[in-house]
C-alpha positions in Angstrom: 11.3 -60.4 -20.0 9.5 -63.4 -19.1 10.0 -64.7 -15.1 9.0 -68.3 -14.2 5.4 -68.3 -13.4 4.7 -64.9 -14.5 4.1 -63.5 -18.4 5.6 -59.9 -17.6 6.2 -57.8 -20.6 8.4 -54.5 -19.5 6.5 -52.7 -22.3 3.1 -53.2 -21.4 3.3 -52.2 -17.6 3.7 -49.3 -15.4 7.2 -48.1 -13.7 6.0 -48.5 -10.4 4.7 -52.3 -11.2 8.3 -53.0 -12.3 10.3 -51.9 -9.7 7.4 -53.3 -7.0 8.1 -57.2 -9.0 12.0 -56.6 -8.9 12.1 -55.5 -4.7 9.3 -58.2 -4.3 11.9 -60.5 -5.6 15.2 -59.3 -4.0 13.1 -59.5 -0.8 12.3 -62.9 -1.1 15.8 -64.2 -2.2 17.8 -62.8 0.4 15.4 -64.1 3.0 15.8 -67.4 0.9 19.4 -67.0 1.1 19.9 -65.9 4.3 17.6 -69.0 6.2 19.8 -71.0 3.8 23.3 -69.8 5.4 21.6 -71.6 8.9 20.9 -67.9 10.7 17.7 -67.5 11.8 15.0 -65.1 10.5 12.2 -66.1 12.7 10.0 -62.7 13.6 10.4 -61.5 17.0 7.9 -59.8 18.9 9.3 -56.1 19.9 8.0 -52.9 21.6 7.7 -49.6 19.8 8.7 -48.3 23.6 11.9 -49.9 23.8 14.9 -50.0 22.3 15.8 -53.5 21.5 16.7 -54.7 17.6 16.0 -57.6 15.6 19.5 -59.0 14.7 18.3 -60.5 11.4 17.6 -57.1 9.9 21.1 -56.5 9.8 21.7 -59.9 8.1 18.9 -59.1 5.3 20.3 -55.4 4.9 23.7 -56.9 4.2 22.3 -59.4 1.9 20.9 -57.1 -0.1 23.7 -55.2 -1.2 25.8 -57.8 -1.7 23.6 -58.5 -5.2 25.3 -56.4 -8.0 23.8 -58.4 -10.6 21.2 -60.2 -12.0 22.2 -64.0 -11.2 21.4 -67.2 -9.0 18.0 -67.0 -10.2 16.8 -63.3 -9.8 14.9 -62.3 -12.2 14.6 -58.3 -13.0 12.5 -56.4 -15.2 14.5 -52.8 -14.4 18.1 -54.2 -15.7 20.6 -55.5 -13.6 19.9 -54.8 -9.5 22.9 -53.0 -7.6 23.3 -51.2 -4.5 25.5 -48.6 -3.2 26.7 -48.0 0.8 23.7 -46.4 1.5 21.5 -49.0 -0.3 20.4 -46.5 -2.7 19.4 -48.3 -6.4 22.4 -47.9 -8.9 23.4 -48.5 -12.2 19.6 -49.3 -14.0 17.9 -47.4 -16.4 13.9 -46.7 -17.4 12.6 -46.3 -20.9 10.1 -44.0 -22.1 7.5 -45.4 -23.9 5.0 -44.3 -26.1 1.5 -45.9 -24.9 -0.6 -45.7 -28.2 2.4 -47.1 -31.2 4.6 -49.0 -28.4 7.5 -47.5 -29.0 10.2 -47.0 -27.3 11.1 -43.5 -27.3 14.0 -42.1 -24.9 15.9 -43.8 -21.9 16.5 -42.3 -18.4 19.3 -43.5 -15.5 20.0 -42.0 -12.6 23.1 -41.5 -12.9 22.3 -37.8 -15.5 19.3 -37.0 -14.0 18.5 -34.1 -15.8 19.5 -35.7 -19.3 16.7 -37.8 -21.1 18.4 -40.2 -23.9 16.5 -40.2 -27.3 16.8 -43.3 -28.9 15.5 -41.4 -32.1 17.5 -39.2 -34.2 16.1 -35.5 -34.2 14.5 -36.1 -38.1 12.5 -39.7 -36.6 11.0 -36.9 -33.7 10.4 -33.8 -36.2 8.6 -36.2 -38.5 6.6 -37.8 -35.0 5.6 -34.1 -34.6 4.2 -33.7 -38.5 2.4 -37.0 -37.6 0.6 -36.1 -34.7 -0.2 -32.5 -36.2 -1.5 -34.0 -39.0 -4.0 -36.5 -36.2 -4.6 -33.0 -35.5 -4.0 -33.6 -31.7 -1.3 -30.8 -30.7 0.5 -31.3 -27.1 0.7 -28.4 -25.9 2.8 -27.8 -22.3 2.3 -25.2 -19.3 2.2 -24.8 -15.5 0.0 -23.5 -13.3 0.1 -19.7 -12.5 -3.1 -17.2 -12.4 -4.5 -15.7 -14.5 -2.9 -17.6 -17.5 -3.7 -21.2 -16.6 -5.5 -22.3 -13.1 -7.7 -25.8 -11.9 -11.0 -25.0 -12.5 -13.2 -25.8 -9.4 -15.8 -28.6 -9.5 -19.3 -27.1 -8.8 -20.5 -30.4 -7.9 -19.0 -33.8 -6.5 -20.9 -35.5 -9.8 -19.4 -32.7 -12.3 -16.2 -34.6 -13.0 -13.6 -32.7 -14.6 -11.2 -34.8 -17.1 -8.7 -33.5 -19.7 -8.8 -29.9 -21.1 -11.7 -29.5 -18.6 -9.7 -29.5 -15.6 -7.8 -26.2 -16.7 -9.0 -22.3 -17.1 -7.3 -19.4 -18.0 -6.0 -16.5 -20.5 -3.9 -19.3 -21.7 -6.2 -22.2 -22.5 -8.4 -19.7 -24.0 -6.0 -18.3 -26.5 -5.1 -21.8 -27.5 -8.6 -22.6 -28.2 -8.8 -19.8 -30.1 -5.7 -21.3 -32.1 -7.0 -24.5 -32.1 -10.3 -23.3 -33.6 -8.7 -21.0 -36.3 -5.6 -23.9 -37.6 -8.3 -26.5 -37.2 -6.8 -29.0 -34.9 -7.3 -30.3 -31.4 -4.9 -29.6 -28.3 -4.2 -31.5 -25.3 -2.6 -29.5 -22.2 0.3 -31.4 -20.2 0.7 -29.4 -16.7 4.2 -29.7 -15.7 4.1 -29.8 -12.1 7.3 -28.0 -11.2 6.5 -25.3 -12.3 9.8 -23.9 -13.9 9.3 -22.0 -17.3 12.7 -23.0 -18.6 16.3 -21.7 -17.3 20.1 -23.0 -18.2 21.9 -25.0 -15.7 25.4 -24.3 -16.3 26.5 -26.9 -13.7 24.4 -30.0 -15.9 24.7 -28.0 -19.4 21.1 -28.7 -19.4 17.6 -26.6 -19.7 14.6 -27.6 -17.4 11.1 -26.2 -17.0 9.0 -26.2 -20.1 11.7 -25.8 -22.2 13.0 -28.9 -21.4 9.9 -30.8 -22.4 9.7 -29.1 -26.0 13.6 -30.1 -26.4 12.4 -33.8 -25.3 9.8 -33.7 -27.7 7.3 -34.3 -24.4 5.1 -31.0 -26.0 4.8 -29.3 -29.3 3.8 -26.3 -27.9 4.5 -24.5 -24.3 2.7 -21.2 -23.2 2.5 -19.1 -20.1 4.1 -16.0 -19.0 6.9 -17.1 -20.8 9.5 -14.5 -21.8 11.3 -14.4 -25.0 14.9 -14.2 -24.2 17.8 -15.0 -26.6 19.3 -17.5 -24.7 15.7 -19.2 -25.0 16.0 -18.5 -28.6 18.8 -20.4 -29.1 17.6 -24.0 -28.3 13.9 -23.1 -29.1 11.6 -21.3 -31.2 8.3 -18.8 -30.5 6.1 -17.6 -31.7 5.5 -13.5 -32.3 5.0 -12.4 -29.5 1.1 -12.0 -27.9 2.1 -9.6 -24.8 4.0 -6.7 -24.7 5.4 -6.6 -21.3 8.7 -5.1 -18.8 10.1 -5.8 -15.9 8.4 -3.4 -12.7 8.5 -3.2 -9.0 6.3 -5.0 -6.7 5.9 -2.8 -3.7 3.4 -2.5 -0.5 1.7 0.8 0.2 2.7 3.1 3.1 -0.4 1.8 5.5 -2.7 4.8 5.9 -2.7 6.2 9.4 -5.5 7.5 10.8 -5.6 11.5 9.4 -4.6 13.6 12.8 -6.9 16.7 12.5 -4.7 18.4 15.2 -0.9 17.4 13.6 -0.9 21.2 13.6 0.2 20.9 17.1 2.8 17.9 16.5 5.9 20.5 15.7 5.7 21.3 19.4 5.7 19.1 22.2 3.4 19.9 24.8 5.8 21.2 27.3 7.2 23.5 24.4 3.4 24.7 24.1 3.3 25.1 28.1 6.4 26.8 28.1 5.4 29.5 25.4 2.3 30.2 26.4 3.5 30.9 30.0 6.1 33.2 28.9 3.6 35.1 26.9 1.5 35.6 29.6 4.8 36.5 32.0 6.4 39.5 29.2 2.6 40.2 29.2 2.2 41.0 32.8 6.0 42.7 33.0 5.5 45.1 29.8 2.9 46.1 31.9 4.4 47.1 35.0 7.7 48.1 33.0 5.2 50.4 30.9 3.9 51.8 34.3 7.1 52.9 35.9 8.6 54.0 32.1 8.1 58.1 32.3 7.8 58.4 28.6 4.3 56.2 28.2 3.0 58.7 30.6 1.5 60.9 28.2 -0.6 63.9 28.1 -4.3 63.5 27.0 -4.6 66.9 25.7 -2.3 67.7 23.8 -3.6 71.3 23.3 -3.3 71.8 27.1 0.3 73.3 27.8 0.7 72.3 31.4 -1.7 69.2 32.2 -2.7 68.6 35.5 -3.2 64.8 34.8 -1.0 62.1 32.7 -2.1 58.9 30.9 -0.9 55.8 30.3 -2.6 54.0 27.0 -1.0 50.4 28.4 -3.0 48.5 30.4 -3.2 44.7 30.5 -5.9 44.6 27.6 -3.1 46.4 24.9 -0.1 44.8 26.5 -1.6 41.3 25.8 -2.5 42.7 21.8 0.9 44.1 21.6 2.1 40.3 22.5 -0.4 38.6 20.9 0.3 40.5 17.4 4.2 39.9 17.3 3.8 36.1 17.9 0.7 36.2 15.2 3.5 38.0 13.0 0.8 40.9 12.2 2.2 43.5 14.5 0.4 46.3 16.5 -1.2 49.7 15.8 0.2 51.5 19.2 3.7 50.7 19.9 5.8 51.3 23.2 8.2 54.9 23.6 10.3 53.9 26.6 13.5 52.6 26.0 12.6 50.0 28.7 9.5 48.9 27.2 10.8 48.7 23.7 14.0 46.6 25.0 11.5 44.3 26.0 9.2 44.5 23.3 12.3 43.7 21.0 14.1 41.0 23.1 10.2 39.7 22.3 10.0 39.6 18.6 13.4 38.1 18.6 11.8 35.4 20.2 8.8 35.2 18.1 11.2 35.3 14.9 12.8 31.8 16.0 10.2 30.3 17.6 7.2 31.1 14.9 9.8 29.9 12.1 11.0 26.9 13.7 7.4 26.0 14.2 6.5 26.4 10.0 9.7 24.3 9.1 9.1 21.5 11.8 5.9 21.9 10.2 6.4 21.3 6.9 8.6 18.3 7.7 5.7 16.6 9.8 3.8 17.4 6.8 6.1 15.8 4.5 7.5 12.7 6.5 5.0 9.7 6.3 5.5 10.1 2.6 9.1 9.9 2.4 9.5 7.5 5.5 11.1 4.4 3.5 9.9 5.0 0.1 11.4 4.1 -3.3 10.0 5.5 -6.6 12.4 3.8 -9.1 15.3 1.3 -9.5 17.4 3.9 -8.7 16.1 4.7 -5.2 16.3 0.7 -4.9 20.0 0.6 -5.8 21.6 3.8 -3.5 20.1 2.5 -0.5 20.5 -1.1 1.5 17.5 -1.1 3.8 15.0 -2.1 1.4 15.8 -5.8 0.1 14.8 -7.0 -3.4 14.4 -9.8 -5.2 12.7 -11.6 -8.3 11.3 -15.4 -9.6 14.7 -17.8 -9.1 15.5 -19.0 -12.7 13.1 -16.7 -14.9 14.0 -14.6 -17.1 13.8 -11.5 -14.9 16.4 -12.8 -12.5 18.5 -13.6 -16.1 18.2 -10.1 -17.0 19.8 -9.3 -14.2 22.3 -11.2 -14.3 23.4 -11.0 -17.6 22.9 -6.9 -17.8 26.5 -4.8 -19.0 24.2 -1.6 -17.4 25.9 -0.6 -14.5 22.7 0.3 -12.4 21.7 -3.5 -12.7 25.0 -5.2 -12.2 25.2 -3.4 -8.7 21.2 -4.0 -8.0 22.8 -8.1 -9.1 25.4 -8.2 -7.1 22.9 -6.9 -3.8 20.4 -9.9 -5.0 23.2 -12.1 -5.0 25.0 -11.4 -1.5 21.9 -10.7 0.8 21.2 -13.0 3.4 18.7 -14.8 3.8 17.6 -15.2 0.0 15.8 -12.4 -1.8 14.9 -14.9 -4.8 12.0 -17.2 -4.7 10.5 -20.1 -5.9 7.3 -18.3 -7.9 5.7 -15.1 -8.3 2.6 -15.9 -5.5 5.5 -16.5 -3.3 7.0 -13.3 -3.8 4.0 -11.2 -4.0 2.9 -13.0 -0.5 6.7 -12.1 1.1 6.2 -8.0 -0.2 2.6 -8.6 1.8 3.9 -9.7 4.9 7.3 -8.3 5.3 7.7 -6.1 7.9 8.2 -2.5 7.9 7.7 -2.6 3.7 11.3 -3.5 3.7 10.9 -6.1 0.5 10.3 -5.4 -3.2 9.7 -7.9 -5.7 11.0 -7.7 -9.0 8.4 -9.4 -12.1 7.0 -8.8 -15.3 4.0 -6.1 -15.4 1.5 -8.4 -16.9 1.2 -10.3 -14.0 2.1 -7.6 -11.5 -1.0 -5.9 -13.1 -3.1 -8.6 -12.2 -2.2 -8.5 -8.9 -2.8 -5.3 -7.5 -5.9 -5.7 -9.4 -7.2 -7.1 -6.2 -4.5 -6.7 -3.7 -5.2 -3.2 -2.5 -2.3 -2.9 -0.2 0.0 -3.3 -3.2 1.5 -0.8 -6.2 3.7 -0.9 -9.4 6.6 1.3 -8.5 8.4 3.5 -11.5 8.4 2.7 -15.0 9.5 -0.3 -17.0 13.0 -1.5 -16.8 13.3 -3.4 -19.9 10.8 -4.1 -22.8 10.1 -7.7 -23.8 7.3 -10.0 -24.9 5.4 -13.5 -23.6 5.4 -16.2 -26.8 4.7 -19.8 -27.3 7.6 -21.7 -27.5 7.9 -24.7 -30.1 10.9 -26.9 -31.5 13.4 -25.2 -33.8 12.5 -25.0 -37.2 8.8 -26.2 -36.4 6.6 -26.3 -40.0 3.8 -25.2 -38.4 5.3 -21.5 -36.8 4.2 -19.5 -40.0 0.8 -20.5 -39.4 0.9 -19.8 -35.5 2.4 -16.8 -36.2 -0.5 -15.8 -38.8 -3.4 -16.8 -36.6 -1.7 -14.6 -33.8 -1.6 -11.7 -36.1 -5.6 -12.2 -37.0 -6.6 -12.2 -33.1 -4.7 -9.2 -32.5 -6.3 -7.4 -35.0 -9.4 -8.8 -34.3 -9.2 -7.7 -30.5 -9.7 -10.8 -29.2 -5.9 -11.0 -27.2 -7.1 -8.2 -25.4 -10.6 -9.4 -24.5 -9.2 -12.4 -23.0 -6.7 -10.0 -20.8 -9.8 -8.4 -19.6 -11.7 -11.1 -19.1 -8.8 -12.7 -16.8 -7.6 -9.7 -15.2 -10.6 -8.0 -14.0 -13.8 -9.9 -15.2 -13.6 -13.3 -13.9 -11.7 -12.6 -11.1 -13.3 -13.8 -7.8 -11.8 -11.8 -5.6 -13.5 -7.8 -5.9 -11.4 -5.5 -7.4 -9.5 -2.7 -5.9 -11.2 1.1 -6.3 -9.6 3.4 -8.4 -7.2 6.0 -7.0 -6.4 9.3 -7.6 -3.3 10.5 -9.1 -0.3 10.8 -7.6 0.0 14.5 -7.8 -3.5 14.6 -6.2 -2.4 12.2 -3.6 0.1 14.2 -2.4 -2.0 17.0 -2.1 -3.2 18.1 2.1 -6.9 17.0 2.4 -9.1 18.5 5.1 -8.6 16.1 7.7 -4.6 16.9 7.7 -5.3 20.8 9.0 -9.0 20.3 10.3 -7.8 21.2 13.5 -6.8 24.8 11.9 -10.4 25.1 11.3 -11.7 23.8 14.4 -9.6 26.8 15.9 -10.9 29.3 14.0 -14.3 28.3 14.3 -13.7 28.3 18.0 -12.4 31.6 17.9 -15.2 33.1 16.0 -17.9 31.6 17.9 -16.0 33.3 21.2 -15.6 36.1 19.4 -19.4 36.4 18.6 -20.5 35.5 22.2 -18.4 38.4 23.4 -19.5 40.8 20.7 -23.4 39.4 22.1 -22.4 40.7 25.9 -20.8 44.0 25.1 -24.0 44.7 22.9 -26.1 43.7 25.5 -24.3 45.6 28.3 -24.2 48.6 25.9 -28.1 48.7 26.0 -28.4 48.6 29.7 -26.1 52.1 29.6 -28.3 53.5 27.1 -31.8 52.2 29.1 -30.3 54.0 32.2 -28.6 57.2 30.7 -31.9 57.5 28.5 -34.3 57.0 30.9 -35.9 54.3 28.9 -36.6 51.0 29.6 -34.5 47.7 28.7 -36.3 46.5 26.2 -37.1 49.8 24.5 -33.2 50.4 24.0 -32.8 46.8 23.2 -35.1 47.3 20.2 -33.8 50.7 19.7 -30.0 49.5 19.3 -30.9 45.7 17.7 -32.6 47.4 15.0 -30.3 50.0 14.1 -27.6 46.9 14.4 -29.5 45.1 11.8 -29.8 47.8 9.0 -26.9 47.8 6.8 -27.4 50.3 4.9 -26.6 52.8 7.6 -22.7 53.5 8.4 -22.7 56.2 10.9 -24.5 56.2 14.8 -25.5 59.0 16.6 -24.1 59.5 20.2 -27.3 59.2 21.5 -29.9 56.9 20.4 -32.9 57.9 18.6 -36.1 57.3 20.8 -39.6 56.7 20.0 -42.1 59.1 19.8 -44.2 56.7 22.2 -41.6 56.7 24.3 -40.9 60.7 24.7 -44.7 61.2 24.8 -45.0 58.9 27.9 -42.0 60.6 29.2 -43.2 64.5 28.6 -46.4 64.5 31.7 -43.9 63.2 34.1 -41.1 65.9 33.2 -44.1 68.5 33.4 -45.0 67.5 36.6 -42.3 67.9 37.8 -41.3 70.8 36.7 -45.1 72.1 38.3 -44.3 70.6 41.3 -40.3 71.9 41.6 -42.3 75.7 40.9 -44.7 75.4 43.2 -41.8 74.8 45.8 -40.2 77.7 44.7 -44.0 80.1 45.5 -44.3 78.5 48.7 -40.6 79.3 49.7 -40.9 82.5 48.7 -44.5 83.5 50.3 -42.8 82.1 53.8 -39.6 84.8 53.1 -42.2 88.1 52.6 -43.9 87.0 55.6 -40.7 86.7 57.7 -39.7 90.3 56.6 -39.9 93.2 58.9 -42.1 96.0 57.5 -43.9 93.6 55.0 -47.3 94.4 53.6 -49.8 92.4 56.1 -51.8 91.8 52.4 -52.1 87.9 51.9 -52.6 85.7 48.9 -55.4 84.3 48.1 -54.5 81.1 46.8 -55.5 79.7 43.3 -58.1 78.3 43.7 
């Protein structure tokens, strides 16, 4: 349209130059208008503090939606101007034009949003999509969604990144892989909303990427995009490139610090005070029971008809073993034979049978519980409980398998999505995988295909596919129906499969190029539920303990045994010390004689001072005698000469 003073062709420019003439213009003739009408629209100096108005925007409001038409001079470039009660633009209409042919290609108004009018008919667009094939530039759509297509970072502020340069991932790749083998040339349209393509049933009308290969915006549209049937029926793919299911998204338990003393844990501690008070109290009153109990006074002699002396076999030493065994569960080798003793003994054991079995099942449970504390290993664990909330991508495909499933497992797991409060579904799969993250108490599970769930537990450690697949399905590359050129897609697809190169490019995306490091392997699950040493160290920490006490005791009694030896032999310390060490040490020998073997060295040292005195006990004995015989009336008067 040509305006007075200005050569504007509605063709040639942008939208946003258009619409900027046309409120330029409305502007300016309703001031024009208004000043004419004799009210004043002289600025007014106001305060952003206070809360006066200026009256003439009122008047210029008013104006300007009482225009419902192009006239009195108002020129438009956006068809006719009108405006409802909220001022809100109405009743126009923008074509879609093709920069490089100028052509006008489709028409959009507000009033179908969603609905972009062809002014083609469908052969006029097939044969525009020979024509550019045959240019051999392809437009092919996606969004962007790791690891299939991401903005590559600039290294540098010079390095500028323009066209197919701006973009990485498994998908560009596999299109340039295409591109090389069919011989042609691609260019990749992002489409910022980021929707892969669901039915509205409210518009009757697609969206996503599917909506732009039904407009004719893309020949082409890849990404994790699902081939469904409903998708089949308004488009057509390619076979298939990735062999994919639905899986669970869920967080790992968080690993607690391993308790080397959880041993203790089935028993609080004033159950362990309690218990080991009341062994030491039956200890102490089996013993005094034992004492006044007439049948543990027994004879020591059996062979002795009428003993003048009784024994009683417990004292405090076996009374603490005969305790100690029945709690261990191993018994004891001497046993009680007064019915008062063995009432207590027994009222014991029955206390040891609840108590020591009580302990191994509270056990096993504490054992058992951090890996059954809120944990789901299926769908089905997912759908009998209401704790655990799931959810999947809002208008994919895996919510639309959902919801369209006969299966009754599903239709219930549906109907949960559906009713929970606040939403389980969200708007992309970073989204959910960042809501599973940081949901608290792991009480969210995301629902999504296992090629990308794959790649995200790649490096998310904290993460973990749950169960098997629920469904089996494939990712294609959607293009018009009945597009010439699928045969030949479908062919090069074939030759990079069996070529390998499909799954180099899922390496190199899923693990290779990733920036972030990937996650260690893990062991299997059957290994992972398996006790490690630091669950029961503390069991070992006892028994070491107890040996090493044990030994230490075993040291004194040895040592105290060779000081009875040094003094009943007659020997010194050390010469029974190395007497009873060395027979300790040789293996070989099993039996001990009651007394110790002594060293020649040390008899022959011991021999001159037994000899004297035996001389010196004789000579006694002479002297004592000569003293008698001269005491004795009658005696010889004869003396002795002594030896000289």
């Amino acid at each position: 349209m040509n305006i007075p003073g200005v050569n504007l062709d509605p063709y040639s420019v942008k939208t946003e130059t258009a619409l900027m003439h046309d409120a330029v213009h409305m502007f300016l003739k309703c001031i024009t208008d208004l000043h004419a009408t004799g009210k004043s629209v002289k600025p007014t100096k106001l305060s952003c503090e206070n809360v006066d108005k200026w009256t003439p925007g009122f008047d210029i409001a008013s104006f300007i939606k009482a225009y419902t038409h192009d006239t009195d001079g108002l020129y438009s470039t956006t068809a006719p101007i009108s405006f409802d009660n909220l001022g809100r633009r109405t009743n126009f209409s923008i074509f879609v034009v093709e920069g490089n042919r100028d052509d006008v290609v489709a028409k959009w108004n507000p009033s179908d949003p969603e609905v972009l009018q062809f002014l083609k008919s469908e052969e006029d667009r097939n044969k525009e999509l020979e024509r550019k094939w045959s240019e051999g530039i392809v437009t092919v759509a996606s969004i962007i969604g790791p690891p299939y297509l991401m903005v590559k970072e600039q290294k540098s502020e010079t390095d500028l990144l323009e066209g197919n340069n701006r973009y990485e991932g498994f998908s560009m790749d596999l299109i340039a892989l295409l591109a090389k083998d069919l011989n042609i040339k691609f260019r990749f349209e992002v489409l910022k909303s980021g929707q892969r393509g669901a039915y509205d049933k409210t518009t009757k009308s697609w969206n996503g990427l599917i909506r732009e290969i039904l407009d004719r915006r893309a020949e082409l549209a890849i990404c994790d995009l699902t081939i469904t049937p409903d998708r089949r029926e308004v488009v057509d793919f390619s076979t298939p490139f990735m062999r994919l299911g639905i899986s669970i998204l869920y967080r790992k338990a968080e690993a607690k610090e391993a308790d080397m003393y959880a041993f203790l844990d089935p028993f609080s501690l004033k159950l362990w005070m309690y218990s080991a008070t009341l062994y030491l109290a039956l200890t102490v009153v089996l013993f005094f029971i034992s004492r006044i109990s007439p049948q543990d006074w027994e004879n020591p002699h059996p062979c002795e008809q009428e003993p003048e002396e009784l024994e009683n076999i417990w004292d405090m030493k076996n009374c603490l073993w005969l305790t100690l065994g029945s709690i261990m569960n191993q018994g004891c080798d001497i046993l009680p034979k007064g019915m008062a003793p063995r009432l207590a003994a027994s009222m014991w054991w029955f206390f040891t049978i609840i108590v020591t079995n009580s302990y191994m099942a509270n056990l096993a449970a504490f054992l058992t519980n951090e890996r059954s504390q809120s944990e789901i290993n299926s769908a089905e664990d997912l759908a009998k409980q209401t704790k655990i909330k799931y959810g999947t991508l809002d208008g994919g495909s895996t919510q639309g398998f959902f919801r369209e499933s006969n299966y009754s497992l599903y239709q219930r797991m549906w109907t949960a999505m559906e009713q929970a409060k606040p939403s389980v579904f969200e708007q992309s799969n970073d989204a959910g995988v960042a809501r599973v993250q940081n949901e608290k108490n792991r009480l969210y599970a995301f629902l999504m295909e296992s090629s990308t769930l794959e790649y995200q537990i790649q490096t998310k450690c904290d993460l973990k596919q749950v169960g098997n697949w629920l469904d089996s399905k494939g990712y294609g590359i959607a293009m018009p129906l009945d597009y010439p050129h699928r045969s030949r897609i479908n062919e090069a697809l074939l030759r990079l499969q069996e070529q390998g190169e499909i799954n180099r490019l899922k390496d190199k995306w899923w693990k290779e190029e990733r920036k972030d490091p990937l996650c260690p392997k893990e062991s299997e699950d059957q290994d992972a539920n398996k006790l490690a040493l630091q669950n029961v160290g503390g069991v070992f920490i006892v028994l070491g303990v107890g040996v090493a006490l044990a030994y230490i005791v075993a040291v004194l009694e040895f040592l105290w045994n060779v000081r009875s030896v040094s003094v009943d032999e007659h020997i010194s310390y050390m010469q029974a010390l190395k007497v009873e060490l060395l027979f300790a040490l040789d293996v070989r020998k099993t039996k001990k004689r009651a007394k110790p073997e002594v060293p020649e060295s040390s008899s022959s040292s011991r021999s001159p001072s037994m000899a004297r005195s035996f001389l010196q006990s004789a000579g006694s004995f002479l002297r004592l005698d000569k003293m008698n015989q001269m005491e004795t009336p009658g005696s010889s008067r004869h003396t002795s000469r002594p030896l000289e």
